[in-house]
C-alpha angles and dihedrals in degrees: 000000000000110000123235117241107241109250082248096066099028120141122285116260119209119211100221101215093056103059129074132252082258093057085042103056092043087067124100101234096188093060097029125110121222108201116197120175113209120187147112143316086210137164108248116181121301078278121065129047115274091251097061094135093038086063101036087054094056089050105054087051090053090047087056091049095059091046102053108114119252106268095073098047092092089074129090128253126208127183133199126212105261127265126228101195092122135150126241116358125176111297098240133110109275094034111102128204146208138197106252078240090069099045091053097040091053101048089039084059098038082051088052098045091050094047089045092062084047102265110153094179123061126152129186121206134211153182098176117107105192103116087215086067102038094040086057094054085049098055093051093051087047094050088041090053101047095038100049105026093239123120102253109175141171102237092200084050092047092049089049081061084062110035096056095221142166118204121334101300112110101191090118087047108042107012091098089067117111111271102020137079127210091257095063088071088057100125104356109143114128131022093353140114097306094047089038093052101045090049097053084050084050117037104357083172094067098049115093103230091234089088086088083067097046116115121219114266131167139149101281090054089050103046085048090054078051089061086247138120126249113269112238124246113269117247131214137287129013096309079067096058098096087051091047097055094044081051095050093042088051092051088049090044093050094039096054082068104026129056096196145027126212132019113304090173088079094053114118126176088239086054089049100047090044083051094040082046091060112033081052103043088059088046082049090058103042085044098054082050092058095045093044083053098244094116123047125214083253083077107055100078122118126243082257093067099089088066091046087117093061086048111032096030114104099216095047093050098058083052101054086048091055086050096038086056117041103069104219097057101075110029 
């Protein structure tokens, strides 16, 4: 087996807006990785800094980086300032969003530049969780792929291929890690002990130190204090389409009046760089694949990618607004 550069001795990575046209030209484009992160200005908590999944994206780029095996540090890495065109964030003051188009529209042109320049490498980061962002980012790298011949890939969807998972919750994933149990993932989805953690790994200096006051909260507790039960986990496929859209009814609702979700008082930096170690180390896999050839960018979709037309799709997502947002269509 290939060994995994320490993070001490990782592979540099250049900002591309810092270095000169010389530096430039001396790079090998066509082995060459862009890294781009895309993901929210978004309201996390009263906590953490507005652009937590900006952050948390970068880093896990960064993380990957530093994991490939050795065999793939002698390229160069280039990365993009990130960009902040994302769907759905939370609806609070603070948290900006974007139309699924534009998001689309603006990756599929960034692909093309890049190709264009003779770049055969480009992957986008995220933190966000909404299928409706990350599908998007899915469905430009997709289009830039086929339609230029490069590897374009979502890093957060390519991880997903390796994680197994169902919806946003990680107890199956990191609930073996020193200190936690699988239960105290229950419900952490924004704001909470996994983006916390990672962010105190990753820029202590930004977290107001009241997290370490906050109570858990998350959807199920809220929905109980409402005098209702709590809704069941969507399945797959079409037939999933009713629970999907309750699940995603009961998130708006408790986010209008929340501005996180989990328990963020039991985040710790070692949590967050043993969480940042694993979701990136299997980033780091899927990725080498990708880069050896053994993987196309045709398998790089999340499990979520067989349900991109009710998310990407123009026409269903105005429906799923007008459903999301009449009360008495989805019950």
């Amino acid at each position: 087996m290939s060994s995994i550069a320490p993070a001490e001795t990782a592979p540099e990575i250049l900002q591309w807006e810092r270095i000169t046209k010389k530096r430039f030209d001396e790079i090998d484009r066509e082995s060459a990785v862009v890294l781009v992160t895309c993901s929210p200005l978004e309201v996390h908590g009263p906590h953490l800094p507005l652009g937590a999944d900006a952050l948390e994206g970068e880093g896990l780029a960064e993380h990957m980086v530093a994991r490939l095996p050795d065999r793939h540090r002698a390229r160069s890495f280039l990365k993009l300032p990130f960009v902040f065109a994302a769907a759905d964030p939370v609806p609070q003051p603070g948290s900006l969003a974007f139309r699924v188009s534009t998001i689309v529209a603006m990756l599929e042109d960034l692909g093309r530049s890049l190709a264009a320049q003779g770049f055969h490498h480009v992957v986008v980061s995220n933190f966000h969780g909404s299928p409706r962002h990350f599908l998007a980012i899915e469905t430009a790298c997709e289009r830039v792929s086929q339609a230029c011949g490069i590897q374009m890939a979502g890093l957060f969807s390519l991880m997903l291929t390796r994680l197994e998972v169902e919806g946003s919750e990680l107890d199956h994933v990191l609930g073996h890690l020193p200190g936690v149990e699988p239960e105290d993932f229950k419900g952490d989805t924004h704001g909470g002990l996994v983006e916390t953690s990672q962010l105190l790994a990753l820029h202590p200096e930004l977290i107001d130190p009241g997290y370490k006051d906050l109570p858990r909260r998350d959807v199920g507790r809220w929905l109980e204090e409402k005098g209702e039960g709590e809704r069941a986990k969507p399945g797959n496929g079409l037939a999933a389409l009713p629970g999907i859209l309750r699940h995603f009814k009961s998130g708006i609702h408790y986010f209008t009046e929340e501005s996180y979700s989990g328990q963020p008082a039991k985040a710790s930096a070692e949590l967050g760089e043993q969480i940042l170690d694993t979701l990136a180390g299997k980033a780091a896999e899927a990725m080498s694949e990708l880069l050896d050839g053994k993987l196309s960018a045709a398998d790089c979709h999340s499990p979520a990618w067989k349900l991109r037309h009710l998310f990407v799709n123009g026409t269903a997502i105005r429906v799923s607004d007008w459903l999301l947002d009449n009360p008495k269509s989805v019950g």
